[in-house]
DRENDO-134416 format. One record per residue (C-alpha): x, y, z. Coordinates in steps of 0.001 Angstrom, whole numbers, plus 500000, padded with zeros to 6 digits. Layout:
N
<<X,Y,Z>>;
...
This chain:
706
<<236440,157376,437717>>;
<<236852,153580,437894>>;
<<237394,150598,439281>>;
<<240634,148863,440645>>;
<<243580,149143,437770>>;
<<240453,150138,435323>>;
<<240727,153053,432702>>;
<<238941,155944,432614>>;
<<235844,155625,431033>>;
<<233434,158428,429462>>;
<<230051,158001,430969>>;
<<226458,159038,429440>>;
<<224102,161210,431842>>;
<<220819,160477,431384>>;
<<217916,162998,431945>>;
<<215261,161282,433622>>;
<<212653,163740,431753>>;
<<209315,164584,433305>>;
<<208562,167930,432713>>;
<<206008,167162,430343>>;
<<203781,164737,432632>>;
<<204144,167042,435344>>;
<<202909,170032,434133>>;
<<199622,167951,433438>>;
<<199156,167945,437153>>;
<<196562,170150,439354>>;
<<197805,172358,441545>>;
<<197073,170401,444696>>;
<<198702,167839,443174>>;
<<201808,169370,442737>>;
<<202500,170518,445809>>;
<<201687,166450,447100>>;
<<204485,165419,444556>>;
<<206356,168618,445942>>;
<<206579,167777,449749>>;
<<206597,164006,449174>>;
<<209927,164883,446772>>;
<<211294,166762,449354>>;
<<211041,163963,451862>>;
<<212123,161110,449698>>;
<<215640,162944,449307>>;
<<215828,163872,452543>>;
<<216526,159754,452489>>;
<<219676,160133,450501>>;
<<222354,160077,453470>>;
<<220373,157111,454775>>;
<<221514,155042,451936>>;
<<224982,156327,452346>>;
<<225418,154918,455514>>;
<<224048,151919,454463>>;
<<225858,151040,451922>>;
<<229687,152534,453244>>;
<<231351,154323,456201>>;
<<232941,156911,454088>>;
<<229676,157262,451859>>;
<<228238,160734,453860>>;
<<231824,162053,454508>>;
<<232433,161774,450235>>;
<<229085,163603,449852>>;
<<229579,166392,452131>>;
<<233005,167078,451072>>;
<<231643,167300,447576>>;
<<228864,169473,448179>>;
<<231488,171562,450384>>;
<<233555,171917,447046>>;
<<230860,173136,445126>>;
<<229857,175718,447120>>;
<<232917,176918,447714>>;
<<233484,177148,443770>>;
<<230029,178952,443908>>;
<<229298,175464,440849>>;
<<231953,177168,439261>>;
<<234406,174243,438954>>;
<<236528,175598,436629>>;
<<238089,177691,438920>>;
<<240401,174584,440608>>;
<<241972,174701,436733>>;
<<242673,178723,436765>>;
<<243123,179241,440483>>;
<<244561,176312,441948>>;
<<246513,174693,439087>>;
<<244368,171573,438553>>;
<<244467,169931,435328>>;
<<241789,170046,433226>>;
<<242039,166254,432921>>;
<<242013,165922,436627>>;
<<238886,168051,436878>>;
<<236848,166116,434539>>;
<<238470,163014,436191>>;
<<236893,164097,439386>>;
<<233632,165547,438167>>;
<<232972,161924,436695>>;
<<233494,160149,439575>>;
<<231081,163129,441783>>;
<<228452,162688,439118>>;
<<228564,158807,439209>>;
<<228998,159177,443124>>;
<<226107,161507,443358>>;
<<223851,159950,440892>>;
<<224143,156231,442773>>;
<<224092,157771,446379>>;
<<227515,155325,447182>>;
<<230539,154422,445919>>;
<<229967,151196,445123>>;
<<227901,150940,442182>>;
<<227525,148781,438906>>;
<<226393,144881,438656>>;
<<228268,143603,441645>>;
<<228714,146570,443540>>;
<<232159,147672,442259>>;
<<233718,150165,444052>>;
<<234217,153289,442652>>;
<<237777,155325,443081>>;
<<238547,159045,441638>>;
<<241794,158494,438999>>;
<<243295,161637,440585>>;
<<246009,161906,443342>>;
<<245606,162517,447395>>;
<<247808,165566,446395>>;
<<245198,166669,443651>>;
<<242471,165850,446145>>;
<<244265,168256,449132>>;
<<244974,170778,446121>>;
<<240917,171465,445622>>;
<<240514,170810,449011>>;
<<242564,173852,450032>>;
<<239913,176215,448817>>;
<<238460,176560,452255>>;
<<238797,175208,455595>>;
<<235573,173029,455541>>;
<<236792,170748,452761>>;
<<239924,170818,454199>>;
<<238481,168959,457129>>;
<<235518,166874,455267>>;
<<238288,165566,452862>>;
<<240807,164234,455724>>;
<<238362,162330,457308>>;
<<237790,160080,453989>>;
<<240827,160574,451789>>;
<<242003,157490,452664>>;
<<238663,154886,452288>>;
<<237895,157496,449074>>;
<<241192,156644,447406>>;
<<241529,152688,448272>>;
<<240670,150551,445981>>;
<<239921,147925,448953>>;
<<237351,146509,449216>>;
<<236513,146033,445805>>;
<<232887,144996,446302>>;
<<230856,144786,449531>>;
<<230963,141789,451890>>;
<<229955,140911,455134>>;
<<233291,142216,456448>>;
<<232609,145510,454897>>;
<<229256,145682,455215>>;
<<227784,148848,456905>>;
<<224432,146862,458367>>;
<<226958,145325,460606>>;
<<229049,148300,462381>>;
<<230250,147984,465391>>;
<<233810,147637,466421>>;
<<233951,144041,466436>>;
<<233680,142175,463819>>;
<<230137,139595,463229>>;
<<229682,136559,461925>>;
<<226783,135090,459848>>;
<<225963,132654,462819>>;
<<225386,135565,465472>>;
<<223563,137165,462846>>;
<<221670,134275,463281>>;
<<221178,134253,466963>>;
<<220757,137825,467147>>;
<<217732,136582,464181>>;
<<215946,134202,466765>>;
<<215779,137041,469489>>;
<<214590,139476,467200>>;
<<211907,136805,466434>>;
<<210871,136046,469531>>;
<<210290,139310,470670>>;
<<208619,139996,467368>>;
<<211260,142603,465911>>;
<<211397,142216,462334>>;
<<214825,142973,460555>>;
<<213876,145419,457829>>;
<<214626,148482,459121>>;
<<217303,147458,461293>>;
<<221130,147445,461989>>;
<<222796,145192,464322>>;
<<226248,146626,465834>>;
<<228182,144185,467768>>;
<<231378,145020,470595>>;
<<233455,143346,473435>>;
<<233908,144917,476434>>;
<<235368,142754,479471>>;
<<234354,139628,477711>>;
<<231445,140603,477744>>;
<<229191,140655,474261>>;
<<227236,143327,473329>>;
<<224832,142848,470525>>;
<<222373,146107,469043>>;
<<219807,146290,467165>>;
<<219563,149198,465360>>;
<<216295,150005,464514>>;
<<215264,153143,462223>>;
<<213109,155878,464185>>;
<<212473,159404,464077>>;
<<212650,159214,467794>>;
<<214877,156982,470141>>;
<<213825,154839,473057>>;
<<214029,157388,476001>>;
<<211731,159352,473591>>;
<<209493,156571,472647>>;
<<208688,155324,475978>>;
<<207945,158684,477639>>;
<<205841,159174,474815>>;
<<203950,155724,474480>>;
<<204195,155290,478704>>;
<<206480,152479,478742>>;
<<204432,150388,476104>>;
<<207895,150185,474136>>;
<<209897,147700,474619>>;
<<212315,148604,477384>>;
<<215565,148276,475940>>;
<<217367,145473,478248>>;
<<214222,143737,477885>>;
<<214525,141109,475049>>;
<<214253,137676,475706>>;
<<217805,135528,475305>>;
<<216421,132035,475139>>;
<<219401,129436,475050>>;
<<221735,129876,472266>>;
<<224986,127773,473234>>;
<<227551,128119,475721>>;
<<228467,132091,474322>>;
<<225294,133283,475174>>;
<<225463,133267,478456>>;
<<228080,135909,478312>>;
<<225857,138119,475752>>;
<<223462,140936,476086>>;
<<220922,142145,472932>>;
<<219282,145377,473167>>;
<<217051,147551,470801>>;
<<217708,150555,470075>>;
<<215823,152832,467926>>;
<<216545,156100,466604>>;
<<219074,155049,463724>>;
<<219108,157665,460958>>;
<<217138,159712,463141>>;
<<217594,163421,461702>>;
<<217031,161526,458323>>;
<<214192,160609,459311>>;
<<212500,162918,461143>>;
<<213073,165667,457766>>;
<<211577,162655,456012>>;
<<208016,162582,458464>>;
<<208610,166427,458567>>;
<<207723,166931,454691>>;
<<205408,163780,454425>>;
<<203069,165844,457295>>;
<<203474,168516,454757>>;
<<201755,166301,452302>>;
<<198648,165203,454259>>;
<<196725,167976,453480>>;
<<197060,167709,449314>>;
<<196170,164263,449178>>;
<<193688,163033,446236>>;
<<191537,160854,449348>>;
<<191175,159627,452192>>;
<<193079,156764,451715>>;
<<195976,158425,451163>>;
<<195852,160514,453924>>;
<<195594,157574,455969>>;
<<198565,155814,454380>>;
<<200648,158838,455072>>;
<<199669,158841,458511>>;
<<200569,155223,458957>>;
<<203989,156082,457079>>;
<<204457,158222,459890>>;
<<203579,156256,462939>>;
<<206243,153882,461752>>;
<<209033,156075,460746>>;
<<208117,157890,463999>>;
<<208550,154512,465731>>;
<<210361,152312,464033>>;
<<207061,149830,464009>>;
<<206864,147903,460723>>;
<<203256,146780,462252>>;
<<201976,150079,461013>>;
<<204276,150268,458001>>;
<<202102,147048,456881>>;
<<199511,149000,457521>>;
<<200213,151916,455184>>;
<<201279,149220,452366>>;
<<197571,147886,452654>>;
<<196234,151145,452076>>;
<<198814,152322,449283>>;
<<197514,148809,447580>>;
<<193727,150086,447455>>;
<<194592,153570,446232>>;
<<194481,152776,442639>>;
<<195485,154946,439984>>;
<<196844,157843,442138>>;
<<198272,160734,439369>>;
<<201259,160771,441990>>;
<<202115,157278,442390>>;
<<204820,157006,445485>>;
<<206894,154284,446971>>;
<<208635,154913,450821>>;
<<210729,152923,452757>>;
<<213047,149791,453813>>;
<<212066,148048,450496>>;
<<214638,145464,449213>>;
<<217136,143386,451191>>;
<<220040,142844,447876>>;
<<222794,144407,449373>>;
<<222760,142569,452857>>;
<<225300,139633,453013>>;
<<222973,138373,455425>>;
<<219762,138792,452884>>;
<<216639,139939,455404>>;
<<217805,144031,456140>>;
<<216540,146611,453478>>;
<<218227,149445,452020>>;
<<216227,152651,451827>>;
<<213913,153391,448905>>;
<<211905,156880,447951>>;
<<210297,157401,444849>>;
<<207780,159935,443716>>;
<<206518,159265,439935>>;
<<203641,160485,437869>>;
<<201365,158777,435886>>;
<<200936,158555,432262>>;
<<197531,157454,431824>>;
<<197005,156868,428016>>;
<<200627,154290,428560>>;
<<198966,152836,431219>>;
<<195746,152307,429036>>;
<<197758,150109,426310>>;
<<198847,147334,429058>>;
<<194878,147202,430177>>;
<<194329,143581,428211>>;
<<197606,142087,429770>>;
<<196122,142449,433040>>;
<<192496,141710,431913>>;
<<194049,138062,430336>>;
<<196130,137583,433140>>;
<<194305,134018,434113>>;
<<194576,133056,430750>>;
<<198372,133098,430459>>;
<<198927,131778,434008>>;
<<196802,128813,432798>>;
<<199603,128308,430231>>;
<<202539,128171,432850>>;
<<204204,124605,433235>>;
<<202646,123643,436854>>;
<<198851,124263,435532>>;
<<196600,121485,435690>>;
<<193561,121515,433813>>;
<<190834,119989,436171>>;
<<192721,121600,439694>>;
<<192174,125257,440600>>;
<<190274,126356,437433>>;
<<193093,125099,434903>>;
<<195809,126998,437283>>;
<<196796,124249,439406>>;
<<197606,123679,442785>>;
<<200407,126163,443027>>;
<<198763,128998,442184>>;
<<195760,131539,444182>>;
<<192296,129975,443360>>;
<<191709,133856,442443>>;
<<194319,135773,440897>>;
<<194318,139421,441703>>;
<<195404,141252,438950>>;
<<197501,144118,440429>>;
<<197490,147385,439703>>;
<<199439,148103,436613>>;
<<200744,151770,435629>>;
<<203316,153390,433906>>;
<<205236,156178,435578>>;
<<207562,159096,434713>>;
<<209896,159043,438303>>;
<<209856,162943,439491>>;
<<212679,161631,442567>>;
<<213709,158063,442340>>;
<<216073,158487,445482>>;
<<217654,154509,445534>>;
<<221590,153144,444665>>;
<<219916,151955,441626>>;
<<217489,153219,439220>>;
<<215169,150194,438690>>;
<<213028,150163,435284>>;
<<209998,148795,437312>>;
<<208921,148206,440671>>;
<<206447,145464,442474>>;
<<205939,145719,445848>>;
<<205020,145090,448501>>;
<<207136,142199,449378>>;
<<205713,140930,452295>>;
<<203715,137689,450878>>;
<<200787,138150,453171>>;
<<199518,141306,451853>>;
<<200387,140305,448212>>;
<<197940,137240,448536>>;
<<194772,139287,450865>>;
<<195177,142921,449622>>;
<<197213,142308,446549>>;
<<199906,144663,444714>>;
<<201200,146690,442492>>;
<<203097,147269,439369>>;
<<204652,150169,438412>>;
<<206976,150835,435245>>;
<<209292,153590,435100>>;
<<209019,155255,431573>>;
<<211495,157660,431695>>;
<<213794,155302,433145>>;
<<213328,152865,430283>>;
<<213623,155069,427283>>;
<<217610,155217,427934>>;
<<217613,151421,427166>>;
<<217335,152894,423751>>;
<<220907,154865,422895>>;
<<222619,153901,419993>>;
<<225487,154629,421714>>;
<<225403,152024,424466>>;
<<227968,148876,423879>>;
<<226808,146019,423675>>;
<<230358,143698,423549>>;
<<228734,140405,423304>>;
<<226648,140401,420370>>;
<<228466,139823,416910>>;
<<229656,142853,414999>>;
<<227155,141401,411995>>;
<<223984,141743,414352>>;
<<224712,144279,416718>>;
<<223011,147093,414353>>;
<<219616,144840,414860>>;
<<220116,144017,418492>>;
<<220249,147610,419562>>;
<<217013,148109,417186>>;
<<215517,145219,419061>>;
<<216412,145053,422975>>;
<<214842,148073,423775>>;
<<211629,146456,422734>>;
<<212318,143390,424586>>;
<<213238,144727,427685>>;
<<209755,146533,427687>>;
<<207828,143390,426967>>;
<<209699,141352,429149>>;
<<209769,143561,432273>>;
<<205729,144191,432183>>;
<<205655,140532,431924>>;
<<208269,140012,434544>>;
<<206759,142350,436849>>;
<<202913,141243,436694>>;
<<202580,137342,436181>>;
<<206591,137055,437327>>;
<<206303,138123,440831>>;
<<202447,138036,440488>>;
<<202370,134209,440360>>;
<<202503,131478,442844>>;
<<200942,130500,446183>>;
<<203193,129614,448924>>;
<<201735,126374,450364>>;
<<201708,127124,454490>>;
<<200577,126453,457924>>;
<<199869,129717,458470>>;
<<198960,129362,462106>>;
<<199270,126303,464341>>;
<<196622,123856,462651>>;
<<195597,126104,459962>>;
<<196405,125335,456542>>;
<<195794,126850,453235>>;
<<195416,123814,451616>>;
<<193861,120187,452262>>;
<<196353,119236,454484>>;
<<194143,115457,455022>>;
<<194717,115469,450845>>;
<<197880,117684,450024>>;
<<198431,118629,446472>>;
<<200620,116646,443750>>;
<<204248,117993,443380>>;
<<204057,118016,439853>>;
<<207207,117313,439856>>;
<<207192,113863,441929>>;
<<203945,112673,440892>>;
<<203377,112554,444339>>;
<<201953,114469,447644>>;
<<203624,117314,448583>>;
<<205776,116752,451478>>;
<<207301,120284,452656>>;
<<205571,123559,453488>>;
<<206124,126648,455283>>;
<<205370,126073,459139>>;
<<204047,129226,461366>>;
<<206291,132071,461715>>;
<<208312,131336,458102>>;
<<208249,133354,455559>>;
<<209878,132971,451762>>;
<<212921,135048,452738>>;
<<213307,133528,456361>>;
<<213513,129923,454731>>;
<<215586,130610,451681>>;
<<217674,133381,453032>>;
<<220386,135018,450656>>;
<<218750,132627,447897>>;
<<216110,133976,448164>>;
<<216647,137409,446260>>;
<<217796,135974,443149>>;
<<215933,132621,443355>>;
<<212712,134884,443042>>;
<<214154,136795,440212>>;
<<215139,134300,438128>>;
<<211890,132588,438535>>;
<<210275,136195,437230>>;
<<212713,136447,434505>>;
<<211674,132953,433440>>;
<<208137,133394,433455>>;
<<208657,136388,431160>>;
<<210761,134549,428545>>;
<<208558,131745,428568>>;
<<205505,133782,428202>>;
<<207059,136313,426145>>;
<<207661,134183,423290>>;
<<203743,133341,422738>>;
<<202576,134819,419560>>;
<<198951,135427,421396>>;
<<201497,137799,424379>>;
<<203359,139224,421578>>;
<<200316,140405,419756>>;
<<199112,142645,422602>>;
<<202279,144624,422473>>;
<<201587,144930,418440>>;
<<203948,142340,417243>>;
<<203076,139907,414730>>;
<<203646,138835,411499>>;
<<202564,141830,409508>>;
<<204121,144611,411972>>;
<<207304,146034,411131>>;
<<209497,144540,413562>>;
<<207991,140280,412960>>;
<<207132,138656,416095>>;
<<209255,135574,414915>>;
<<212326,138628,414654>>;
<<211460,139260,418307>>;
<<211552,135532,419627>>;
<<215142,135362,418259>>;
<<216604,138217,420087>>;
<<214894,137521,422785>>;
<<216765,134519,423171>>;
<<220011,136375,421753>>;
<<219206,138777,424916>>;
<<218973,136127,426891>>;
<<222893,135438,426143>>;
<<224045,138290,425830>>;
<<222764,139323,429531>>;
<<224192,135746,431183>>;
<<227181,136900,429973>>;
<<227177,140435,431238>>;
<<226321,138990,434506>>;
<<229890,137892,435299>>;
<<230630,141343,436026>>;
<<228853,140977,439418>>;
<<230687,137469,440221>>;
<<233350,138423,442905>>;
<<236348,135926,442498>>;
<<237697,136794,445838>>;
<<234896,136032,447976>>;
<<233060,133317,445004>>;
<<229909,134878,445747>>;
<<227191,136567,443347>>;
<<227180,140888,444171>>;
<<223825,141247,442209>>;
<<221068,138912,442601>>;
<<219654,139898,438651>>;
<<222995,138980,437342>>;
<<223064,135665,439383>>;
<<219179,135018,437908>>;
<<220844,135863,434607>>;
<<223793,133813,434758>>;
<<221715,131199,435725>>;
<<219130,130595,433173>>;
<<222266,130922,430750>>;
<<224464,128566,432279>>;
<<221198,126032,432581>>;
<<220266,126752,428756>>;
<<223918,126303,427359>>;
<<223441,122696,429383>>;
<<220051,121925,428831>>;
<<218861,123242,425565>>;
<<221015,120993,423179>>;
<<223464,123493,421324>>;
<<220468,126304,420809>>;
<<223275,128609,422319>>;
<<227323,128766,421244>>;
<<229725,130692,422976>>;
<<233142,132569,420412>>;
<<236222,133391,422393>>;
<<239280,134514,422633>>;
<<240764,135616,425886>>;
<<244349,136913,423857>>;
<<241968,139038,421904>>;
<<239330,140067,424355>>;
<<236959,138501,421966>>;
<<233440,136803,423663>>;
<<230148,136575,421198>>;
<<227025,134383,421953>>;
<<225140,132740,419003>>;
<<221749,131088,419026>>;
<<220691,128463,416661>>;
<<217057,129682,415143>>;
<<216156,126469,414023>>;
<<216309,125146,417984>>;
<<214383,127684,419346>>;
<<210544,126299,418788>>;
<<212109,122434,419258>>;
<<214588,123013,422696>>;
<<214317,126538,423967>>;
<<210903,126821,425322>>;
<<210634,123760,426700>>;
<<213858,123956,428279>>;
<<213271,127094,429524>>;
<<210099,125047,431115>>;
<<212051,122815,432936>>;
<<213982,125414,435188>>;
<<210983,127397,435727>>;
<<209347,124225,436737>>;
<<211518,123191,439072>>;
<<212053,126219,441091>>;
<<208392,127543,441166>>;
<<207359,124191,443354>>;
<<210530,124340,445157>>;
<<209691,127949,446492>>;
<<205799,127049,446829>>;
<<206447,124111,448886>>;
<<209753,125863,450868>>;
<<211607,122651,449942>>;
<<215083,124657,449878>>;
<<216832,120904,450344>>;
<<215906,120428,446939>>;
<<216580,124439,445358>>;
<<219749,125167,447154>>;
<<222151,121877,445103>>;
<<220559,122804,442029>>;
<<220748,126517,442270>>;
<<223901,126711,443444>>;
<<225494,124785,440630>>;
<<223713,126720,438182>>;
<<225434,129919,440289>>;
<<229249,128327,439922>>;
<<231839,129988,437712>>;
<<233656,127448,436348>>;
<<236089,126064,433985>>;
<<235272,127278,430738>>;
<<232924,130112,432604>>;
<<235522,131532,434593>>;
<<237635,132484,430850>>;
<<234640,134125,429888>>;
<<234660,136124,433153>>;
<<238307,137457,432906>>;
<<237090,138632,429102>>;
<<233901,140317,430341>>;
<<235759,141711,433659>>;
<<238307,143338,430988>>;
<<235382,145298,429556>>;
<<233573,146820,432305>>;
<<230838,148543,431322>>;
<<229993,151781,433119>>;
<<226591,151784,434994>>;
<<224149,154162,434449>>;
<<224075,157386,435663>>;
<<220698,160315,435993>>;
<<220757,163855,436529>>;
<<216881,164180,438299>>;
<<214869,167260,438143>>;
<<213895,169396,442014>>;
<<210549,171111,442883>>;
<<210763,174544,444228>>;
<<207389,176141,446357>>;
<<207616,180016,445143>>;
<<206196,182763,446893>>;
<<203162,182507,445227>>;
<<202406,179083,445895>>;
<<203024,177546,442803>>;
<<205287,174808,442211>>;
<<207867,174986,439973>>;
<<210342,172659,438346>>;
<<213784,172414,437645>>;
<<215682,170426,435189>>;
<<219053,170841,434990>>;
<<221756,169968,432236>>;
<<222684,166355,431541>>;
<<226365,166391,433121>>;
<<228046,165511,436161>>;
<<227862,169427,436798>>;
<<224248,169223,436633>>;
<<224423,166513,438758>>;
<<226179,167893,441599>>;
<<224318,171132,441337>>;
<<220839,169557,441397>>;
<<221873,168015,445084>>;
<<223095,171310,446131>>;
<<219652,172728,445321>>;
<<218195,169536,447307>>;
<<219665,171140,450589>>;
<<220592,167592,451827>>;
């Protein structure tokens, strides 16, 4: 498995263990986690078709292989003459394939290619007539190493056979807006017949139009019914139309098992929330997917925690349409118990952040809730975390409205966390001299800083709005200081915007970077640090901590320039453009508290921070960023974020040698093997782990009956 012209490189399996938590469950709550498992993979080809056109064809003809080996995949070696090398070759690149649900994978998304021939590929393939046929329909896409990451070009929320450009994305945007058709869950497919344009939405539904409007009497909107408006000269020769049923048999497995589920839920909210899950999957209406986020806010410490749907928007070019997300987790109550007095002196640190005021808004300041909600906070053990990444934490919803009136949640994964701790992971851009304490270190960091990131990160911040037509949610007779200006605020979100809508593909990473600041700048409080058990008497010395924070804090900018795509100058991971960021603005800003070693002939790249300019520069320059873009995104003044940001985002001059080094050491992304339930015949649930290998791998989606 690698990348373009890359060398083969070993990767570690991970178990995602959770045998232990789950066996602590009731019976009725297995078989909730059980059917609610079943229909989060039942999402996998959905995110296969989202993220490539070959994606399902590569997974089917893998699947075919195995069962024709019987999981026996040494057979190709003994029977058909493989290599062995070629068969480990290919089982990497299945497990990694399998494991991230695409082919493009890694900061960036890199794509993927098998290091073995098309004549190795025909060779297996020749063990029966169904892979025969699965493989030629994909050997080609499978084997290029074009296009190297996704763009808009590529991109498979934009089929059609015509190509689209981000301007009729656009258009197509203000339709969809007038007739009140929100983009999550949608496609758009554009073609040209006779001149004439044909633009579809593709809207994700169990059921298709013909179905929906027999069934809801023509209260659907009829499909040539969406209103044009003028949108230049072009338009007049265009037509839009919605049509639902996209991933349709995905779908309606997916609302097959979650009716399964209804009758094992804990309450009655929950059994509401799944019904509202499947009105909209049913229907494609993200009216009552709100709905069922509202409810799944207010049912608090669930033992089977669970997260459905169009969730997160990074991999469109365009930055509004949402790849699929399932996850299934169980609690871990007495973890969950340690993080209580973070969210009980929540206020407290927010009172601390560099926009509070003392005598506005209780000591918080203007741009912040008058009454922080502290969100639900629980760590997890994922059963099924069925996504193109595994995330270490979760905090959703994302829609802003419910956030500030219902609130949200936070949710860490636990077993996805503990493999930040192998030894065995490389970490290239630490010096040889502290890489022994880094890798004791990090671990810990990345715990403290993505509780903090999560809760007070994306937990903070009001966005100053008209919400309707003369209705403000602030004194709009006496607006609020910019506390950067001195002055009145001058810019605020108007009726209809939203964070995304307004800041578009900044958006993403804009956000995260502000998170990731919040949690560094917090994080390296003495009075934070001692709630995790850090101080100056523990083992590891809070001071100790501060200093590879900041050491982290390099060492991830630079890993970031894996995701930079030369070709198209654009950022493939919004995490690793937040990263990059706060680097590139603290190697500026911060007055020599970082230093960059390199040497390009020797592939040679280190980052060193100066401990004596961490209490004098780093904090408060870490201040100034955080500053800057938390009223920006409050007060939707993108005029004054997009310059700034973008800068910050630029790979340049001495930047762009550190890229080629880091590109030349591409580190493999992570890769799970994830247990399955199984309902026996005598009602109980069981589990089943399997080994940590791309075998296991392989065989635990064969088991999933995908």
């Amino acid at each position: 498995m690698g990348s373009p012209g890359s060398s083969h490189h070993a990767v570690t399996t991970y178990q995602l263990s959770i045998q232990e938590v789950f066996d602590r469950l009731s019976q009725n709550e297995k078989l909730y986690a059980h059917h609610l498992s079943h229909a989060a993979w039942h999402g996998s080809k959905i995110i296969l078709r989202q993220t490539s056109f070959e994606g399902v064809g590569i997974f089917d003809f893998i699947l075919e292989l195995h069962k024709a080996c019987e999981g026996e995949w040494h057979r190709f070696v003994q029977l058909l003459g493989i290599s062995a090398e070629e068969m480990e070759q290919f089982l990497d690149y299945s497990g990694m394939f399998m494991s991230r649900l695409n082919n493009f994978c890694g900061e960036g998304d890199r794509k993927i290619v098998p290091q073995v021939s098309a004549d190795t590929l025909r060779k297996m393939a020749s063990i029966s007539s169904a892979a025969t046929t699965a493989l030629e329909s994909i050997i080609d896409q499978m084997l290029s190493p074009a296009p190297y990451t996704l763009s808009l070009a590529d991109s498979t929320y934009y089929p059609g056979s015509s190509k689209i450009t981000k301007d009729e994305i656009a258009a197509v945007a203000r339709v969809m807006e007038r007739n009140a058709i929100e983009p999550e869950n949608t496609r758009i497919s554009k073609r040209v017949e006779d001149g004439h344009v044909f633009y579809d939405i593709l809207q994700a539904s169990a059921h298709t139009n013909t179905e929906l409007e027999s069934h809801l009497k023509g209260s659907a909107i009829p499909i040539q019914d969406l209103q044009l408006g003028s949108e230049g000269p072009q338009w007049n020769n265009a037509t839009v139309r919605l049509r639902r049923g996209d991933h349709s048999d995905e779908i309606s497995k997916i609302c097959e098992h979650i009716s399964k589920a209804i009758r094992f839920s804990a309450n009655d909210t929950q059994a509401h929330m799944l019904m509202d899950y499947l009105e909209s999957f049913t229907t494609g209406s993200l009216e009552a997917y709100r709905r069922s986020m509202k409810r799944w806010v207010r049912d608090y410490n669930p033992r089977v925690e669970i997260i459905f749907g169009f969730v997160e928007p990074y991999r469109d070019p365009y930055g509004v349409r949402c790849e699929w997300r399932g996850v299934i987790s169980v609690a871990d109550l007495q973890e969950t118990a340690k993080l209580s007095t973070l969210v009980e002196n929540s206020t407290e640190f927010i009172r601390k952040l560099p926009w509070a005021v003392s005598d506005v808004n209780d000591g918080k300041g203007p741009f912040e809730k008058s009454e922080f909600q502290a969100p639900h906070f629980s760590i997890v053990h994922a059963l099924s975390f069925v996504c193109s990444n595994v995330w270490e934490a979760s905090n959703v919803p994302n829609y802003n409205d419910i956030r500030e009136t219902c609130g949200f949640k936070n949710i860490v994964y636990a077993n996805r966390m503990s493999a930040n701790a192998d030894p065995n992971r490389p970490f290239h851009w630490v010096h040889p001299s502290q890489e022994h304490e880094f890798k004791r270190i990090n671990h810990i960091i990345r715990f403290i800083t993505t509780s903090i990131h999560e809760l007070l990160g994306h937990g903070t911040g009001k966005l100053i709005s008209e919400t309707i037509a003369g209705v403000y949610n602030f004194d709009h007779n006496n607006p609020p200081v910019n506390s950067l200006t001195g002055k009145p605020i001058v810019s605020w979100y108007r009726p209809g915007q939203t964070w995304t809508s307004v800041f578009e593909k900044l958006a993403g990473t804009v956000e995260e970077c502000r998170a990731m600041l919040i949690s560094y700048y917090l994080g390296q409080g003495k009075d934070m640090l001692s709630m995790y058990g850090y101080d100056d008497d523990s083992d590891i010395k809070a001071d100790e901590l501060i200093y590879n924070m900041y050491l982290h804090i390099g060492v991830e900018g630079l890993r970031a320039l894996q995701a930079f795509n030369v070709e198209e100058q654009a950022w493939g991971s919004p995490h690793a453009n937040a990263n990059y960021a706060i680097f590139k603005h603290l190697m500026a800003d911060a007055d020599g508290l970082f230093t960059v070693h390199s040497d390009a002939t020797a592939g040679v790249l280190h980052v060193h921070v100066d401990r004596s300019k961490i209490a004098t520069h780093g904090k408060s320059s870490i201040g100034r960023i955080l500053h800057n873009i938390h009223v920006w995104r409050c007060t939707a003044d993108v005029d004054a974020c997009r310059p700034f940001y973008e800068s910050l985002s630029a790979v340049d001059g001495e930047y762009e040698v550190w890229r080629q080094i880091v590109a030349s050491k591409p580190e493999p992304p992570w890769k799970f093997v994830q247990a399955n339930t199984f309902l026996n015949d005598d009602g109980q649930v069981e589990l089943r782990v399997y080994s940590e290998s791309n075998e296991g791998i392989i065989q635990s989606f064969a088991d999933r009956g995908i």
